[in-house]
DRENDO-600851 format. One record per residue: chain; x, y, z of N, C-alpha, C, O in turn; residue in one letter. Coordinates in Angstrom, 2 decimals. Example, Ala and Ser with C-alpha at 12.3 -4.5 7.8 and 13.67 -1.06 7.14 Angstrom:
('A',(13.19,-5.69,7.80),(12.30,-4.50,7.80),(13.20,-3.30,7.80),(14.24,-3.32,8.46),'A')
('A',(12.85,-2.25,7.08),(13.67,-1.06,7.14),(12.90,0.03,7.87),(13.41,1.14,8.04),'S')
//
This chain:
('A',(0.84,-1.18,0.00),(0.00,0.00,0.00),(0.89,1.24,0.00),(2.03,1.19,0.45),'X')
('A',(0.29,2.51,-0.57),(1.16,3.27,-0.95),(0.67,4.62,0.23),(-0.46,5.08,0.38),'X')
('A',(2.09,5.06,1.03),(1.65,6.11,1.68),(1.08,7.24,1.27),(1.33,7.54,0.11),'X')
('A',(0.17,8.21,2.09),(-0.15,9.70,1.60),(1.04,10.74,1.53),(1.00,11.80,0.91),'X')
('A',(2.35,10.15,2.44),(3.22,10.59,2.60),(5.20,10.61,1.54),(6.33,11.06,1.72),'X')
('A',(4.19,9.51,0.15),(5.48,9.03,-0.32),(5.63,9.96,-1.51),(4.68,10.58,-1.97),'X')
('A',(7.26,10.05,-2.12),(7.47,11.35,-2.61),(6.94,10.71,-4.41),(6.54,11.50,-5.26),'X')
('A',(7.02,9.62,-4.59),(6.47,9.31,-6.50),(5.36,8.75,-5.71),(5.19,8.47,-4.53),'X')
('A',(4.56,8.68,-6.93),(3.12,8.21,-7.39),(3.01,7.64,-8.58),(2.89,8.34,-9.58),'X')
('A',(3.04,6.38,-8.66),(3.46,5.59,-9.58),(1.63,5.70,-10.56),(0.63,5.35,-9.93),'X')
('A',(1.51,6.14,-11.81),(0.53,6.10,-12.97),(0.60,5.05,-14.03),(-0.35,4.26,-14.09),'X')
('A',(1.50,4.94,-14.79),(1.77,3.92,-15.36),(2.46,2.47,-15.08),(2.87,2.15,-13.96),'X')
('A',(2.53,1.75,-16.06),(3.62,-0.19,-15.80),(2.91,-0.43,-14.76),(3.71,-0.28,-13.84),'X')
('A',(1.83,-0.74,-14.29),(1.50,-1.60,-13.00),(0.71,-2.74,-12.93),(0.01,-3.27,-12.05),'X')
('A',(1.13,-3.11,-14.58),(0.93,-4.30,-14.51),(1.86,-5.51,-14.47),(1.80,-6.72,-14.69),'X')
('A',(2.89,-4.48,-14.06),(4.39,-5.99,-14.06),(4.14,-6.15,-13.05),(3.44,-5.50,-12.27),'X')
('A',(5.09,-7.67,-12.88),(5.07,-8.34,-11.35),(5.36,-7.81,-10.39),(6.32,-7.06,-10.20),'X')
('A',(4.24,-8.28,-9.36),(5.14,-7.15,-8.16),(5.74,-8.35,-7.30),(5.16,-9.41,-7.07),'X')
('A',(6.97,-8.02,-6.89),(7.70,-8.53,-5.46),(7.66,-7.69,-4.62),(7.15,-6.58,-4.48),'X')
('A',(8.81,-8.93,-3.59),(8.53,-7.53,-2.02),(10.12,-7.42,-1.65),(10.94,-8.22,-2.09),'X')
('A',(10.29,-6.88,-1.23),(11.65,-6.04,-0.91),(11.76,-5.87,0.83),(10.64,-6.02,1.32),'X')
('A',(12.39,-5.71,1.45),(12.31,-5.48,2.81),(13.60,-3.87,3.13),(14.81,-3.75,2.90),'X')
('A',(12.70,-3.02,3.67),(13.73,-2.15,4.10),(13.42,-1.77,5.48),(12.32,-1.42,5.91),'X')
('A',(14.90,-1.91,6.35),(14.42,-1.54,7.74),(14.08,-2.68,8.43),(14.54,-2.75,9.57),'X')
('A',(13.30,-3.71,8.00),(12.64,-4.65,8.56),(11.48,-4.41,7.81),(11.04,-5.50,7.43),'X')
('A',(11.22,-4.08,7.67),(9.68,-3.96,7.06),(9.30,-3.90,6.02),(9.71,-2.93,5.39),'X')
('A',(8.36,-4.84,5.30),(8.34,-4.72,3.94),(7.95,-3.96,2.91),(7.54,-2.83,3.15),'X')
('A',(8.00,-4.29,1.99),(7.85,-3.36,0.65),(7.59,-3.43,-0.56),(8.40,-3.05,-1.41),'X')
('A',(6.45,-3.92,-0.84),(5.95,-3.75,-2.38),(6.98,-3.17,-3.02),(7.73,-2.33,-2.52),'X')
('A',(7.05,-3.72,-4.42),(7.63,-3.00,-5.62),(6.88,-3.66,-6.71),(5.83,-4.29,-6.57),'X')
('A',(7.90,-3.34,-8.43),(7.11,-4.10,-9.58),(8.73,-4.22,-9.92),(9.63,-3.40,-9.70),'X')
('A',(8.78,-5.44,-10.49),(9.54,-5.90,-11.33),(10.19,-4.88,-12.21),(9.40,-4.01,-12.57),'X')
('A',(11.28,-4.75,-12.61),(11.80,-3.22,-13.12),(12.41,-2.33,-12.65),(13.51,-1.81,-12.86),'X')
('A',(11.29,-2.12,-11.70),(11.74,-0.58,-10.69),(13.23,-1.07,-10.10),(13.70,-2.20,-10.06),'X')
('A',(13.78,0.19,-9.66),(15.18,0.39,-9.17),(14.55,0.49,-7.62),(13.35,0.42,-7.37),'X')
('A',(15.72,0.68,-6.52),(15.42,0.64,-5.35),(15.17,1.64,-4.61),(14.75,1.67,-3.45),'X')
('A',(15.59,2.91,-5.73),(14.94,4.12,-5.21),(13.13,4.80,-5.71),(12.26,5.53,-5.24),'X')
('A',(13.38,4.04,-6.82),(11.61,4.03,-7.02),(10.55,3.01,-6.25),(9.36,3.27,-6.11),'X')
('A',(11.14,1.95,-5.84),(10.39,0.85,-4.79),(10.45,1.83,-3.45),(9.37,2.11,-2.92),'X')
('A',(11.18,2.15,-3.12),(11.51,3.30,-1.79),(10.30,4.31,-1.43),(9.43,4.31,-0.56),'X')
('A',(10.79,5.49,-2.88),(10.22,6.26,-2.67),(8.43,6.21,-3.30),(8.10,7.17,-4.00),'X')
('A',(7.61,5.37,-3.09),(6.37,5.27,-3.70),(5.71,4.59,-2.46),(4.54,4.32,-2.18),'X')
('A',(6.60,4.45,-1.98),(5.88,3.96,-0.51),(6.22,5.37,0.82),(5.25,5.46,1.57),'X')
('A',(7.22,6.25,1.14),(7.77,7.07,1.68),(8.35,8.07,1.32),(8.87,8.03,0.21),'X')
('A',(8.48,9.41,2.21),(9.20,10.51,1.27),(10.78,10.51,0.94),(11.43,11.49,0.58),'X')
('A',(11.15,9.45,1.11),(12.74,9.79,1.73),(13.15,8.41,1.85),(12.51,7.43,2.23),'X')
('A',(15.27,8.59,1.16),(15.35,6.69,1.12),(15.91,7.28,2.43),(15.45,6.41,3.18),'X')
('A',(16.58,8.13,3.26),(17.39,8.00,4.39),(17.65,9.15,5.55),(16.70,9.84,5.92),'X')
('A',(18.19,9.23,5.77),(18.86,10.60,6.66),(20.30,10.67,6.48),(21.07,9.72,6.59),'X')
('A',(20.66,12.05,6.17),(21.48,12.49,6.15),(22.84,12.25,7.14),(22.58,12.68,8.27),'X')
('A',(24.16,11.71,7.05),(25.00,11.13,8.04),(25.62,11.95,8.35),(26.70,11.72,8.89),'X')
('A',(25.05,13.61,8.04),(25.64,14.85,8.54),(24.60,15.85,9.35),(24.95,16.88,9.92),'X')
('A',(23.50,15.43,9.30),(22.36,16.08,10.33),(21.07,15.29,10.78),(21.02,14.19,11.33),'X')
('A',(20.16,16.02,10.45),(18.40,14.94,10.47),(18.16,15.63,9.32),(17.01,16.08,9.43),'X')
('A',(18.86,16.12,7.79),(17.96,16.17,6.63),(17.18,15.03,6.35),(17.19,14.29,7.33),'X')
('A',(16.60,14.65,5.55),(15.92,13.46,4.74),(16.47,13.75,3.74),(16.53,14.91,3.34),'X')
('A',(17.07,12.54,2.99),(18.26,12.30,1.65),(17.26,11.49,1.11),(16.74,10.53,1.68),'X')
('A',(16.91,12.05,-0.36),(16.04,11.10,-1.50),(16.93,11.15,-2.86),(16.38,11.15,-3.96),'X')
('A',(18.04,11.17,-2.73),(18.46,10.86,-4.33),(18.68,12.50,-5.14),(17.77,13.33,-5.13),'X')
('A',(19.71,12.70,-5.65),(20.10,13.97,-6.07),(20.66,14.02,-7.67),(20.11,14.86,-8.38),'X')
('A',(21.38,13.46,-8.10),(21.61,13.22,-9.39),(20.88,12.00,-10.40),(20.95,11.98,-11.63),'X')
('A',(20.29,11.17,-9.67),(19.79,9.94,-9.93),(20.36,9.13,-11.54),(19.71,8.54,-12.41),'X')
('A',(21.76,9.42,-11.41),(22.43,8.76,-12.12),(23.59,8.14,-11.43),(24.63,7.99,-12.08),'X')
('A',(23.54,7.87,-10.51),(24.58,6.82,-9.88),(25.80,7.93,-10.13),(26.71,7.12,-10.28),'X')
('A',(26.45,9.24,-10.28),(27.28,9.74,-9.70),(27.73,10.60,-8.30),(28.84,10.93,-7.89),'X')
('A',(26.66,10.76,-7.86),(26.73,11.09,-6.25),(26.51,10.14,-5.27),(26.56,8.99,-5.71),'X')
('A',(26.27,10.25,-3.99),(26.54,9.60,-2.80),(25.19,10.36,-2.23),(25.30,10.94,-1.15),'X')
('A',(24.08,10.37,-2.81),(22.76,10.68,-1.69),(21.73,9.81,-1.69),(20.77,9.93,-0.93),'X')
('A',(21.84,9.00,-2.44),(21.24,8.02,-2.35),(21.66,6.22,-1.75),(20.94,5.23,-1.90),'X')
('A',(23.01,6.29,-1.07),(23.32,5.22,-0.52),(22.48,4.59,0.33),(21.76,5.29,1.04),'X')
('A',(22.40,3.03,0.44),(21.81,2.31,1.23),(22.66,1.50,0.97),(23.42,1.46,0.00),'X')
('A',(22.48,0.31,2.50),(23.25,-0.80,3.07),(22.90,-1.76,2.94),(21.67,-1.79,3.01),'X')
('A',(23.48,-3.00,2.73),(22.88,-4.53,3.21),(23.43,-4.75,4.22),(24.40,-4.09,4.59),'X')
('A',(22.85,-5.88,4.98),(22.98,-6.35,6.61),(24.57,-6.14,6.71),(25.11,-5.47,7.58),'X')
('A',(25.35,-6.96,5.46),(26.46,-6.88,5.81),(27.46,-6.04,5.73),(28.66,-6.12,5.99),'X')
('A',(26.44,-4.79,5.14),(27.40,-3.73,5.08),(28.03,-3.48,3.81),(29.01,-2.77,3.58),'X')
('A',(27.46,-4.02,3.16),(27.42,-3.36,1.64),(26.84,-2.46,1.32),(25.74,-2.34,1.86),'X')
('A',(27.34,-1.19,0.10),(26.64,0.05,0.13),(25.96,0.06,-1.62),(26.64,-0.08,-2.64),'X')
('A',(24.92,0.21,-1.58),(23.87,0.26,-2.39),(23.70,1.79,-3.48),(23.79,2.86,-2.87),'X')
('A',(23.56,1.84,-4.47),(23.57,3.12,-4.88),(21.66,2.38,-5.39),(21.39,1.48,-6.19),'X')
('A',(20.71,3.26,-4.51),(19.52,2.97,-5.13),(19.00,3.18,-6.32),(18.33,2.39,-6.98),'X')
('A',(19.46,4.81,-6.74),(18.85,4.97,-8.10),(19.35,4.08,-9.23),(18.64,4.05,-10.23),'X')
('A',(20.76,3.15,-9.24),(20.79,2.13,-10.17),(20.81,0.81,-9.65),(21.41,-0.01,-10.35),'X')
('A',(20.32,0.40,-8.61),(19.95,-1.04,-8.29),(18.52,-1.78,-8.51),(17.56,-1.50,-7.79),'X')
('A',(18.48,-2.40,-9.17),(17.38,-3.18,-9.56),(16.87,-3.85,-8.30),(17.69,-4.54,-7.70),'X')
('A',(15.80,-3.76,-7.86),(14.84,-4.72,-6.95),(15.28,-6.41,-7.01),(15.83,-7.07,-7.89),'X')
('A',(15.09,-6.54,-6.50),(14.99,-8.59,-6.46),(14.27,-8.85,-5.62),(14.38,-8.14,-4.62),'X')
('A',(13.22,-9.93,-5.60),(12.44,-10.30,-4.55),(13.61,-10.97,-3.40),(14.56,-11.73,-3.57),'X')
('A',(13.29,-10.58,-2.68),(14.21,-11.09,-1.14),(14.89,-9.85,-0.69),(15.16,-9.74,0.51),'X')
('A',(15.23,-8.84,-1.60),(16.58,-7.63,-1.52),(16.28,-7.30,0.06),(15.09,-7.33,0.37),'X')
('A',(17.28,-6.98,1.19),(17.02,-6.47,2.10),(18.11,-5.15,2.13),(19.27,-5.16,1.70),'X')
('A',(17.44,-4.11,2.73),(18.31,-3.06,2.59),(18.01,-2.47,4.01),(17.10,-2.76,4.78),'X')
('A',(18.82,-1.75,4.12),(18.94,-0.48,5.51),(19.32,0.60,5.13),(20.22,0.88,4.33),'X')
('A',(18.47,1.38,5.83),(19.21,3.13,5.64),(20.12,3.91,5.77),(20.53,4.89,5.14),'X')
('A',(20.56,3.06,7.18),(21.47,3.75,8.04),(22.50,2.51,7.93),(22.06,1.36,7.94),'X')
('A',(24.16,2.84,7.81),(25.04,1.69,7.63),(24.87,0.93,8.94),(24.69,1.52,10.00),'X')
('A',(24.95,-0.73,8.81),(24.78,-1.64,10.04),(25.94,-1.20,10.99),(27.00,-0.62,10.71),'X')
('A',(25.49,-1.59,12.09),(26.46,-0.83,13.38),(27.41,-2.01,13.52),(27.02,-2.95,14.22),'X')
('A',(28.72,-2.09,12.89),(29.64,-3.43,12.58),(30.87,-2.69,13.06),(30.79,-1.47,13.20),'X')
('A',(32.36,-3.53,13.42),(33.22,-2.94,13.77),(34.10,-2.55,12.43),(33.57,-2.74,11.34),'X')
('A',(35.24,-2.08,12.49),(35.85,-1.16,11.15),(37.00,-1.75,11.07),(37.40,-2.22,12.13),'X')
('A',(37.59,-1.87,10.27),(37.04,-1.58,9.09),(36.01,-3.02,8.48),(36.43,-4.18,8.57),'X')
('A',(34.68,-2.69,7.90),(34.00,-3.72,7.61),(34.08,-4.48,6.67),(33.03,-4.99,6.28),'X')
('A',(35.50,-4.85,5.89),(35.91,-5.95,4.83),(37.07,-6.29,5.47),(37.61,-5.43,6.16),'X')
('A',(37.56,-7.41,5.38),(39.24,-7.63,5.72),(39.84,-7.86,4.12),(41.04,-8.05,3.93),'X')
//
């Protein structure tokens, strides 16, 4: 279900498959296609917060050359949403997992 509060409003393609996505813990409709910042933002206004204040960060160049749209996997992998494709299972986080450093050996 789509919030009153989310920043797209998806009109067209809704008839591709939808999977579910999990961000946060909590799940997440998408459609087959969509990237992880359009599954994101059609449900909420915002993929994150800012790791320099309490802005809300939704994506700024949405060509995969900036850093405002990062998201994490559990293990601490960093996600560029506006070019990651959905997968049913994808789990993501907003905020990087609280792991010790450096998080690759």
């Amino acid at each position: 279900m789509t919030s009153s509060a989310s920043r797209f409003v998806r009109l067209v393609e809704t008839q591709r498959p939808a999977i579910s996505i999990t961000v946060d813990g909590e799940p997440v409709d998408a459609l087959a296609g969509d990237s992880l910042l359009v599954a994101v933002l059609t449900h909420r206004g915002h993929l994150r917060q800012s790791e320099f204040g309490p802005e809300a960060r939704s994506g700024f160049c949405l060509m995969a050359a900036c850093q405002d749209c990062w998201m994490w996997t559990p293990d601490g992998d960093r996600l560029r949403a506006c070019d990651t494709p959905v997968r049913t299972g994808l789990i993501v986080l907003t905020q990087p997992p609280d792991m010790p450093w450096p998080r690759r050996a």
